[in-house]
N, C-alpha and C positions, 0 to 999 in steps of 0.2 A: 753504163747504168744511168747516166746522169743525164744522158740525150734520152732516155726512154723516159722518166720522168718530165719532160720537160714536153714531151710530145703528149703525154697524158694531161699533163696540165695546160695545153693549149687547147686540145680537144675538148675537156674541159669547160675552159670561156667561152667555147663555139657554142657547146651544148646550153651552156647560161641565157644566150644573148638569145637564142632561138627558141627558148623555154620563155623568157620574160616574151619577147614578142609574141608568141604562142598564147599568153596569160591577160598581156596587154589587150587583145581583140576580142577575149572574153568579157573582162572588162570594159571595154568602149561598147560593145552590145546591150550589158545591164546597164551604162548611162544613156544609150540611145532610149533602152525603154521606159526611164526615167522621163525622157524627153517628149517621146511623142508617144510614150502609152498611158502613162499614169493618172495626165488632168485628163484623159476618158474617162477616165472609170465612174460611172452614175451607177450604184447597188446601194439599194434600201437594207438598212440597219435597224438592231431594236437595242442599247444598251441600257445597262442598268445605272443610274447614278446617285453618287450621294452627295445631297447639298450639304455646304458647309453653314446654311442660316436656316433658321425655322421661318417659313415665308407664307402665305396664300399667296403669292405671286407664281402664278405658272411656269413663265419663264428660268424663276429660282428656285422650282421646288425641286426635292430630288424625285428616282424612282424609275420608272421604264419611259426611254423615251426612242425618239425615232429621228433617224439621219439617211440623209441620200445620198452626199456629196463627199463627204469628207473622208468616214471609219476607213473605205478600202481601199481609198487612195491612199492615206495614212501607211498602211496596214502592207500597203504595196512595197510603201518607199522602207518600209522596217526590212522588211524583208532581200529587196534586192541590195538595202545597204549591208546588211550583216554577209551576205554574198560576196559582193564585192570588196568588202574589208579581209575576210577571207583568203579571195584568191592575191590581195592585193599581199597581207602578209606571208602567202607562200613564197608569192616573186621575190618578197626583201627577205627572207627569211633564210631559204633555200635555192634563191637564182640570183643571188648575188641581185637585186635590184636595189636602184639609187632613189634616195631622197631627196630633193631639190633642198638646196641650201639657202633659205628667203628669211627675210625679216617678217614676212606674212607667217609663218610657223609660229610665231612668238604670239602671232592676234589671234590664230588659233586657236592655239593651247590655254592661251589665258582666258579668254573668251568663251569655252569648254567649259575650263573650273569653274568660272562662275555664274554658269549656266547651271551644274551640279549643285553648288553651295546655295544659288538663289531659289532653287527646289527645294531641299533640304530642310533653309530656315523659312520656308514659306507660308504663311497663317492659313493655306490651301493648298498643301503638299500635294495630295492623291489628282486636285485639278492643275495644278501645276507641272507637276509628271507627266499625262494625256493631255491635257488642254479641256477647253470645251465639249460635250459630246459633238456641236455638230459643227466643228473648227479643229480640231485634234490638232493645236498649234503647240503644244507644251514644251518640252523641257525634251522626249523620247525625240520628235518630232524635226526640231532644231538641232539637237545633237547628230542627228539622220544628214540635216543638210549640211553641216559644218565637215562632216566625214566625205560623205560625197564629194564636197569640194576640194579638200586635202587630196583625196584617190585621186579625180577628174589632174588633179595640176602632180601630180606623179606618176604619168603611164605615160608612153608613144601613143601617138598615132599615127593614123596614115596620110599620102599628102593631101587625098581629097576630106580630110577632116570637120571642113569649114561648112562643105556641099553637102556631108554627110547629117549633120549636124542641123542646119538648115533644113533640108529636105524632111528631118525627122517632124518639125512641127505643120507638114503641109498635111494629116490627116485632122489631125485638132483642128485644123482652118474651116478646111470642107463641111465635117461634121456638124461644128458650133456652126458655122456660117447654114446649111441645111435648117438646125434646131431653131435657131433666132428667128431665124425670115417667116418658118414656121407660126413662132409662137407672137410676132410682130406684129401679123395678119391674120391673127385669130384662130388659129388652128393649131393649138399648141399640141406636142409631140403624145402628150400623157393623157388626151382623148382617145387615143387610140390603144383598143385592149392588147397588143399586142407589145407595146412600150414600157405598160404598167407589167406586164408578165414577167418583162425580162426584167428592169430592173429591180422589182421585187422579187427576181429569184429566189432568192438567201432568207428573206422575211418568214416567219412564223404562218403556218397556214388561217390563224385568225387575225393577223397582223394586215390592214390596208392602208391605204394612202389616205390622206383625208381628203374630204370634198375640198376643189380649188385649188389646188395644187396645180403648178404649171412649171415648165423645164425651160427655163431663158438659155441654156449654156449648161457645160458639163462643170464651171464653175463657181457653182454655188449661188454667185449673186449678180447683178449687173453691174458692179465697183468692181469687183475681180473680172468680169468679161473685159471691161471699156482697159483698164490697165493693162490687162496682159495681151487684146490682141492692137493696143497702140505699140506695143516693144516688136510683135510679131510683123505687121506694118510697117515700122520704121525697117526691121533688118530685112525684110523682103524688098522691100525699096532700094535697100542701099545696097543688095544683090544684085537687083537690075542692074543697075549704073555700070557696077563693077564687075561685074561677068562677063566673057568675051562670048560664050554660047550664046547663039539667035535663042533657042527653044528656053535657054536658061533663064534668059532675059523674059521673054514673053512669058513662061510661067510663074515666076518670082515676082512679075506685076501686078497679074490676073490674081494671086495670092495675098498682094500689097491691099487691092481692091477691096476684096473680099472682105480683110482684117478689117478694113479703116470702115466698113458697110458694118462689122459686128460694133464695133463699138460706135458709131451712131446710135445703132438700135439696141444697145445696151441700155441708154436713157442713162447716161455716169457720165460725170464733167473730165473724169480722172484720165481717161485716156485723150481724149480733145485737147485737154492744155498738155497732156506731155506732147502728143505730135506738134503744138505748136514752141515746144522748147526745142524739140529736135530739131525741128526745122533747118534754123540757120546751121545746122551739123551737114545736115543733108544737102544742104546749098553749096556749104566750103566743099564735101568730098567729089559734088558733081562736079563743080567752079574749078576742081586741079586736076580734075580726070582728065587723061591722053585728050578725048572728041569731047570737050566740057561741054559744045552748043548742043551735041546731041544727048549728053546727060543732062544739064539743064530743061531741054521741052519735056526729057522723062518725068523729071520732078513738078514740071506745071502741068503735064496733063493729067498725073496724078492732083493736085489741087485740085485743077478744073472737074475731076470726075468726082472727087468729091463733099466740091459746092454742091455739085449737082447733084449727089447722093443725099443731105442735105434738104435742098428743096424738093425731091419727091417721097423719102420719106417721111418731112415733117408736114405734108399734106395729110396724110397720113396718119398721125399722131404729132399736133404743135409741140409737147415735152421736146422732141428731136432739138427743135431748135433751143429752146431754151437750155440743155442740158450743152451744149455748143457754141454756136455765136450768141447765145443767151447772155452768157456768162459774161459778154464785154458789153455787149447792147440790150439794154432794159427792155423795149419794145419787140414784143413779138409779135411779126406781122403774118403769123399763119395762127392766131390765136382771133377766135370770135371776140368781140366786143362784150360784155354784160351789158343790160339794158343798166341805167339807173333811174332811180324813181326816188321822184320830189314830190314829195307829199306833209300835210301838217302830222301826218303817223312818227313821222322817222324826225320832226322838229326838236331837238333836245330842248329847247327851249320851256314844252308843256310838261314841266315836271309836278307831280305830287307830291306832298310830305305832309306827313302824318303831323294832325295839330297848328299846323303849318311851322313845324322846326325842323330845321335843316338839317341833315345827315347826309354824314361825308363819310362813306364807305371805300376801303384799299382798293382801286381797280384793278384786277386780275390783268397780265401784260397780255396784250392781242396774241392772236396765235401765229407764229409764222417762222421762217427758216433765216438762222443766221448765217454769218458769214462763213464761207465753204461747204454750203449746205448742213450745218452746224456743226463742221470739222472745229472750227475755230473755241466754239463752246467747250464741245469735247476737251480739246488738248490742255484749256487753261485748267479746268476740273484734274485732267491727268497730274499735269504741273504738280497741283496744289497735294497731291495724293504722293508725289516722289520726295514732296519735303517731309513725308509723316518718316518714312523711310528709306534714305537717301542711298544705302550703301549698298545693297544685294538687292531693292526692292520687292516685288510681289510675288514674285513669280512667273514664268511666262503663261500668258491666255487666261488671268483671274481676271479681266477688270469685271467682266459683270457683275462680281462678287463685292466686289471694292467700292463701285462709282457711286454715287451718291445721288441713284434715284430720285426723282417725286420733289426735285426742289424749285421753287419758284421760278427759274429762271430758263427751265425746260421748254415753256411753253414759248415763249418768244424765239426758241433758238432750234426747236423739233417739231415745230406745230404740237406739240400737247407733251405733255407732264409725266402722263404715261409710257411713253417711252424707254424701252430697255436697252441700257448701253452696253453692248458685248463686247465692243473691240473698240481699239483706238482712231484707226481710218488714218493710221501712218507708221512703216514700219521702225521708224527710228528711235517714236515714243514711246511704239510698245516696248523696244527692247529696253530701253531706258525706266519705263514702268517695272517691268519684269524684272530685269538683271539688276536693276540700281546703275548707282555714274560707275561704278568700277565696272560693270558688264560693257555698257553705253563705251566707255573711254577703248577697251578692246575692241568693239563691235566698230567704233568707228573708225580704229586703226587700220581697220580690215576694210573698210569702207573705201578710205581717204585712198589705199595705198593700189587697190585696185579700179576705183574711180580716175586717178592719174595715169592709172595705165592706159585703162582706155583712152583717155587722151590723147597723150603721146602716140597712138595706136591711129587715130583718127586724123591727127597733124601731121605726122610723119613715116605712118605704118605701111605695110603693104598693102594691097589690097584684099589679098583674102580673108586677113584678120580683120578688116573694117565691118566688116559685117558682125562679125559677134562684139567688137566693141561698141558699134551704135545699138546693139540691142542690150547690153549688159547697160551702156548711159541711160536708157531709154526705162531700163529696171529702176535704178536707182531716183530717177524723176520721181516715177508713177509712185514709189514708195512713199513720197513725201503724203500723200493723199488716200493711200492703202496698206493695210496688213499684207502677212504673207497669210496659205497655208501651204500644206501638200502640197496641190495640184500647180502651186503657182511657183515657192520657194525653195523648192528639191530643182526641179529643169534647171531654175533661173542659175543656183546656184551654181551648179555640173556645170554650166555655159559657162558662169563666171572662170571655176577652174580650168577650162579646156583652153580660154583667152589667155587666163597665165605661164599657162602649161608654153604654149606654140609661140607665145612671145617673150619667155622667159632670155634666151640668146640673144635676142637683140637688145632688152632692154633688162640689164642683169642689174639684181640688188648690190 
């Protein structure tokens, strides 16, 4: 009787291990989709919103408003994560499936609550929860990628996980890379009736786009384009190098290309300086590669292509360069000259005064763009907003609620005064605005402990893992100078967890 029980009970485990696996590849599908279907998704929205201020300010008022980029990417990532938590808890539930034992569960969990609790006490709860209409960064949003990533570092995969993975962002490439070149050279996508059809599908039959509208990228803005396809770039790169496939190689270039072509013509500083932090990453992994001279001329004829990318598109349009080598060299030599004119008109010298007595009126400050395109402005304001309330802070995705509009100091640092500040333009401070230091202090737990991994990953990893570790370093750069949403911090983060996931063994807590 006891040999029969014992054969059931082995039968059993077999049936577990081939049920989790079975469960696993469902799972790895909805993170694939995460990966290379969701920053597509462009469909026009009309929501209803309520502001939390009494304003004539457009951008603050509440009411029906209209989004193209965000709601269904948002709406996407709810959804395939309530799925995949799903099957995730069947597997632990009912197939005997394991939890990885990490000190990251603790950055986690804590990280969660006070993602919950900063919602909660937040003086704009209902934008707190959703986020912005046309950012849907909130509290649902971020809770979405923190589960993704827990799932993504608790399933199998398979061995070509890395390829697979990879491969999922080569439609995003193509696409965005099609859209930009499009709207670069004047022919932007949403001229055409057949663009605006489709992604106003879902719209309201008297609901249209408004005059001027143009489609740079499926995200959202030029600062999310230039960031997210420098991370794309970099791991396509470092594909190259490390792949033994000819065809793999050749296509993982041509896709390198592409990437580093979107973000020139993105017109955003943010992915230019992170490929130039990458770099020397990129140097060391070609420098210890088996054929390092032939990984090395990979790595320069990428440079060379695109210097050369560079000077013909900033013939073009001079911004290129300036959004580029601008940023280290003042002088832009694809920029016309202005005439100037000397004339007794423009002599300050011929002043009048009334009576003839003098008045000394405040000079308004000239107009013009501070330092990091007035990131720097920005974050000192944020600063100054974390000391009102330091412990759970805002909320996530209120600052435009919060910043302190219309103040003097606008105008030297955004060219004008009028300017509405929506987001932070770095993802650290937003958490740290939103969560408070007790969020910030988790968030960065979670940061520090898979930023070293990547590392170690990079110094002494194998090779198929270098690739998602140069693009996970390559996330964490670009954050310094961007927000997340959707389209950008659901992939990035799966990616994060699948790097955990595959180099958990080698490099154990």
């Amino acid at each position: 009787m006891s040999k029969f029980y014992e054969k059931v009970a082995y039968r059993d485990v077999e049936e577990d291990i081939q049920s989790q696996k079975s469960m696993d590849k469902w799972i790895f599908g909805l993170l694939l989709i995460v990966i290379g279907f969701v920053p597509l998704i462009v469909m026009g929205s009309v929501i209803e919103i309520q502001s939390p201020l009494v304003t004539n300010v457009s951008a603050l008022m509440g009411g029906a408003k209209g989004d193209l980029f965000t709601h269904y990417k948002a709406l996407a990532v709810v959804v395939i994560t309530v799925l995949a938590s799903l099957l995730f808890m069947a597997k632990v539930l009912f197939m005997d499936g394991k939890i990885l034992k990490t000190k990251l569960n603790y950055a986690l969990g804590a990280f969660a609550v006070v993602i919950v609790l900063s919602t909660i006490f937040s003086p704009n709860i209902s934008i707190a929860l959703h986020g912005q209409y046309n950012r849907s960064d909130g509290a649902i949003s971020w809770l979405c990628y923190l589960a993704l990533f827990f799932i993504a570092m608790n399933i199998e995969y398979p061995k070509k996980v890395v390829k697979y993975v990879t491969y999922a962002f080569t439609p995003l490439t193509i696409f965005n890379f099609i859209i930009i070149i499009f709207n670069f050279t004047g022919n932007d996508f949403l001229q055409y009736a057949w663009m605006k059809k489709l992604v106003t599908l879902f719209l309201p039959s008297d609901v249209n786009l408004s005059e001027g509208s143009h489609l740079v990228g499926t995200l959202n803005h030029g600062n999310y384009m230039s960031g997210m396809f420098a991370i794309i770039a970099t791991m396509f790169l470092v594909n190259c190098i490390v792949s033994k496939n000819i065809l793999d190689k050749i296509s993982s270039f041509v896709l390198s290309i592409l990437s580093i072509l979107i973000v020139l013509m993105s017109l955003s500083t943010s992915g230019f300086l992170t490929m130039i932090v990458m770099l020397p990453f990129i140097l060391w992994i070609a420098f210890k590669h088996d054929k390092k001279v032939f990984a090395l001329v990979q790595v320069i004829v990428f440079c060379m292509v695109s210097v050369g990318g560079v000077h013909v598109l900033a013939k073009e349009n001079a911004k290129v360069w300036d959004e580029s080598f601008g940023f280290f060299i003042s002088n832009n030599p694809y920029q016309e000259e202005s005439l100037s004119f000397s004339s007794d008109i423009f002599n300050w010298d011929n002043r009048v005064y009334a009576a003839d007595a003098h008045f000394e009126l405040p000079a308004p400050a000239e107009s013009g763009v501070g330092a990091g395109s007035g990131r720097v402005y920005i974050w000192s304001y944020i600063l100054d907003l974390v000391k009102e309330r330091p412990i759970l802070g805002y909320g996530l995705d209120t600052l435009i609620y919060n910043f302190p509009h219309y103040n003097k100091e606008a105008r030297a640092n955004l060219e004008t005064q009028e300017v509405i500040v929506d987001k932070p333009h770095n993802m650290y401070l937003g958490v740290l605005y939103g969560t408070g230091i007790v969020g910030f202090v988790a968030f960065l737990a979670l940061i520090v402990i898979v930023g070293v991994r990547s590392l170690k990953v990079i110094f002494n990893g194998k090779t198929s893992t270098i690739v998602l570790a140069v693009a996970t370093l390559a996330f964490l750069c670009q954050a310094v100078f961007n927000d997340t949403l959707p389209g950008v911090g659901a992939p990035l983060l799966v990616l994060m967890g699948i790097l955990f996931n595959i180099t958990e063994a080698e490099y154990l807590n």
